[in-house]
C-alpha positions as CSV (number, residue, x, y, z in Angstrom):
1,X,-25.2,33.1,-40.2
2,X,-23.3,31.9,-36.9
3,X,-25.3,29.7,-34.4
4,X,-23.8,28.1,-31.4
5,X,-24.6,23.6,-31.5
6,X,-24.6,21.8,-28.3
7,X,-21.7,19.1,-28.8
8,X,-20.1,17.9,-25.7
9,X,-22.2,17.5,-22.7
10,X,-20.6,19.0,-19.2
11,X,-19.8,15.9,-17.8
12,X,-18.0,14.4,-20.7
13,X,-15.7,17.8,-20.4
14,X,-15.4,17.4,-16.6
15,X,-14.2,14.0,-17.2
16,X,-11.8,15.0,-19.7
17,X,-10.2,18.1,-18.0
18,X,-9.8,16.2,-14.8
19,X,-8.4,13.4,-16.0
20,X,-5.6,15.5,-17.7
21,X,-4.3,16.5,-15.2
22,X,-4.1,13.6,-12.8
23,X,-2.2,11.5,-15.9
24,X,0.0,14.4,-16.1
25,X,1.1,13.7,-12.3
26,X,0.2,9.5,-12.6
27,X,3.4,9.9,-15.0
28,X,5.4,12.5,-13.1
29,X,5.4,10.5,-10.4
30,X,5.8,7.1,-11.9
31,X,9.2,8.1,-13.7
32,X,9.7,8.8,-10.2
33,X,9.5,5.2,-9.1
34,X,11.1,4.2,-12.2
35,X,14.1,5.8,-11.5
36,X,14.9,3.7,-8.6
37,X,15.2,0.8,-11.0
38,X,15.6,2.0,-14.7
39,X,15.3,-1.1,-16.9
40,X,13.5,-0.1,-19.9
41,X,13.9,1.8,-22.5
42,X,12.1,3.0,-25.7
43,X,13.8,2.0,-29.1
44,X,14.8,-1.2,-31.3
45,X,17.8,-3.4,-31.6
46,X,20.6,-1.0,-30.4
47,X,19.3,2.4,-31.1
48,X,16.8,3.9,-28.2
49,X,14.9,7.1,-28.0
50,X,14.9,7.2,-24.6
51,X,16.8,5.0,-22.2
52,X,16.2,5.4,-18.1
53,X,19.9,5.6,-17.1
54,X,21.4,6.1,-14.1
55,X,24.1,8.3,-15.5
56,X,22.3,10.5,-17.1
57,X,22.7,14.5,-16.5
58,X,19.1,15.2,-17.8
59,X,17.5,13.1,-15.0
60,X,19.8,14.8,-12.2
61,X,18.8,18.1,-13.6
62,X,15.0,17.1,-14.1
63,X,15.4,16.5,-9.8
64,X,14.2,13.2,-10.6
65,X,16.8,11.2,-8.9
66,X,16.4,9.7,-5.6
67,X,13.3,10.1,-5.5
68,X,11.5,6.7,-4.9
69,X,9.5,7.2,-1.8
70,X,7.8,10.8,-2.8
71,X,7.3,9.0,-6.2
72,X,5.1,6.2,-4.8
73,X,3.5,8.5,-2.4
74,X,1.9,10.9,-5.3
75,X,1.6,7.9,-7.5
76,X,-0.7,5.9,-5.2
77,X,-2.6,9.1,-4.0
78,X,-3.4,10.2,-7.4
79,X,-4.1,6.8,-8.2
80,X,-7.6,6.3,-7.1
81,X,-8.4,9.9,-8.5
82,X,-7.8,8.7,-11.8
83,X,-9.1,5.1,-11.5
84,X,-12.2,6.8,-10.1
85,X,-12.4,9.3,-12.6
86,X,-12.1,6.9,-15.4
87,X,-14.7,4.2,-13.9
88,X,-17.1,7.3,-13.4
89,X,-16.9,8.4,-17.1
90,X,-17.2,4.7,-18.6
91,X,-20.4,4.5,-16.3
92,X,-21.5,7.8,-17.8
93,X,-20.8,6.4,-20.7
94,X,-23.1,3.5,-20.7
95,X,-26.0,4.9,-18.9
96,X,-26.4,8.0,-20.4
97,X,-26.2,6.4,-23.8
98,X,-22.8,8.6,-25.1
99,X,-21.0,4.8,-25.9
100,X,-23.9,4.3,-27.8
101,X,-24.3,7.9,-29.7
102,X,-20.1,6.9,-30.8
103,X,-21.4,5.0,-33.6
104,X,-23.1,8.1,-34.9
105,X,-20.1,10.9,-34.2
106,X,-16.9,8.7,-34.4
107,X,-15.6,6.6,-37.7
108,X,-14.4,2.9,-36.9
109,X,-10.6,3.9,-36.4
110,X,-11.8,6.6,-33.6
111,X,-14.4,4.4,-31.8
112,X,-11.8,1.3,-31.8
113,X,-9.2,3.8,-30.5
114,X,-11.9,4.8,-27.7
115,X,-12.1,1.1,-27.0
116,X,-8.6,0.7,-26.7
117,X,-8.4,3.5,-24.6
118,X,-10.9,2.2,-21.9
119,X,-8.9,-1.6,-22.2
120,X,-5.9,0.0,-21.2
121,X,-7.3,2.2,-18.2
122,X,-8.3,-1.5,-16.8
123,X,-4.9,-2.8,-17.4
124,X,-3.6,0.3,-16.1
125,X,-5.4,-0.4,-13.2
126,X,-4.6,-4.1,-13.0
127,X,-1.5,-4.2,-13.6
128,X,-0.7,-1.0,-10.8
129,X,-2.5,-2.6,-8.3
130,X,-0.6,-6.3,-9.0
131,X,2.4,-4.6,-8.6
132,X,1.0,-2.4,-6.0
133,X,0.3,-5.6,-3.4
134,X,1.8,-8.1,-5.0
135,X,1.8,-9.9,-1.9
136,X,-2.2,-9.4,-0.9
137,X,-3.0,-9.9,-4.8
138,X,-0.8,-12.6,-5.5
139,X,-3.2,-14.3,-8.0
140,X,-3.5,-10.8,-9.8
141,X,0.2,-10.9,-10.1
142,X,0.4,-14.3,-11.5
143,X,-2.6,-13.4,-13.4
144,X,0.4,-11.1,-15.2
145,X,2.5,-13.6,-15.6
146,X,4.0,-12.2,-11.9
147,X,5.9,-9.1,-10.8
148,X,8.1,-8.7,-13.4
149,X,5.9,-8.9,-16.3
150,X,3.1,-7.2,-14.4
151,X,5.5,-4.4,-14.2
152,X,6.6,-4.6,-17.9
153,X,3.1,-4.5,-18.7
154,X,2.5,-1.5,-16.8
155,X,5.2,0.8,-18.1
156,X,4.3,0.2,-21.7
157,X,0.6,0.8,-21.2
158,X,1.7,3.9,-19.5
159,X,3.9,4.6,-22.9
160,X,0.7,3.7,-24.7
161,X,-1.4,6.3,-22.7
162,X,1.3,8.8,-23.7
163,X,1.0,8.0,-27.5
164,X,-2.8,8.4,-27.5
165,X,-2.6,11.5,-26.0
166,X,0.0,13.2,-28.3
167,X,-2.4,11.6,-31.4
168,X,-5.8,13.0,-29.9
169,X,-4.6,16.4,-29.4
170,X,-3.1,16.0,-33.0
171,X,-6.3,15.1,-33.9
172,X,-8.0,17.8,-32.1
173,X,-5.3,20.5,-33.3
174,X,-6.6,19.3,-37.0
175,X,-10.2,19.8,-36.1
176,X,-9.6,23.1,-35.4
177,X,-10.3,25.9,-32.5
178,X,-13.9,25.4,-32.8
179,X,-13.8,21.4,-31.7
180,X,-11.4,22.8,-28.9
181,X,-13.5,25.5,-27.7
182,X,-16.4,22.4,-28.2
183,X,-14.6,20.5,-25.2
184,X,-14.5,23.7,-22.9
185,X,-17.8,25.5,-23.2
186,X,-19.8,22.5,-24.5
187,X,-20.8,24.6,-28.3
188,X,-19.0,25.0,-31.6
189,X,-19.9,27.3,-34.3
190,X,-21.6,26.5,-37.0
191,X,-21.9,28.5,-39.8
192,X,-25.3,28.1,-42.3
């Protein structure tokens, strides 16, 4: 026999399905700004997956070039969006007692994970708003180390947002339809 379980609450799915969408565009629009100045690059030694080059056909074609000012326009609109979003669903979090109920539905590896998550969302935030003002926040900046490094920091917590995300809808994939369907309608089936 089929019967439908309550499993994620509505606001924990709000917070999840708006916040997918405003990372989607917090990283459109930061290759945006990163395109003005292209300096990283992801890969070891001499070989790179992914280098932000100037010269590079993919970019022009992307229309991703020349783009600095629109870049830093959508970036520091959807910025508060997303910060918001995320300080709303730690809050949730806390007082509705869902950090608490992680110890019951998440192993060690997915709650640390959650953790790291959260710690990066503030460094996100830190780090975006030292190099945001690094004038106004000057002791934020130096907290980083200063612009460079705050910057640095910035682009590979970004990277490390990117990595989570492909991993937890791995994750979720594995689970199956029924955890998916879980995180749009609230239920999964169960079968007795």
């Amino acid at each position: 026999m089929k019967r439908l379980v309550r499993k994620h609450p509505l606001a924990i799915r709000w917070f999840h399905w708006i916040n997918f969408p405003l990372l989607f565009l917090m990283i459109w629009s930061g290759i945006l700004i990163y395109w003005a100045y292209p300096v990283y690059r992801i890969g070891l030694g001499d070989f790179y997956l992914v280098k932000m080059n100037l010269d590079q056909p993919t970019w022009r074609q992307l229309g991703i070039n020349n783009r600095l000012a629109e870049g830093m326009a959508l970036h520091f609109f959807f910025m508060w969006p997303f910060a918001i979003n995320g300080l709303l669903y730690v809050a949730y979090l806390i007082v509705a007692g869902e950090w608490r109920a992680m110890r019951e539905k998440f192993n060690p590896i997915q709650r640390l994970a959650y953790i790291g998550i959260t710690m990066m969302g503030a460094g996100s935030l830190l780090t975006g708003l030292a190099i945001y003002k690094p004038v106004q926040l000057s002791w934020l900046t130096a907290l980083f180390g200063g612009y460079p490094m705050a910057r640095f920091l910035h682009f590979w917590i970004t990277v490390g947002f990117v990595v989570f995300f492909v991993i937890h809808v791995i994750q979720v994939m594995r689970a199956g339809w029924n955890n998916f369907r879980a995180m749009v309608v609230g239920y999964e089936v169960r079968h007795d």
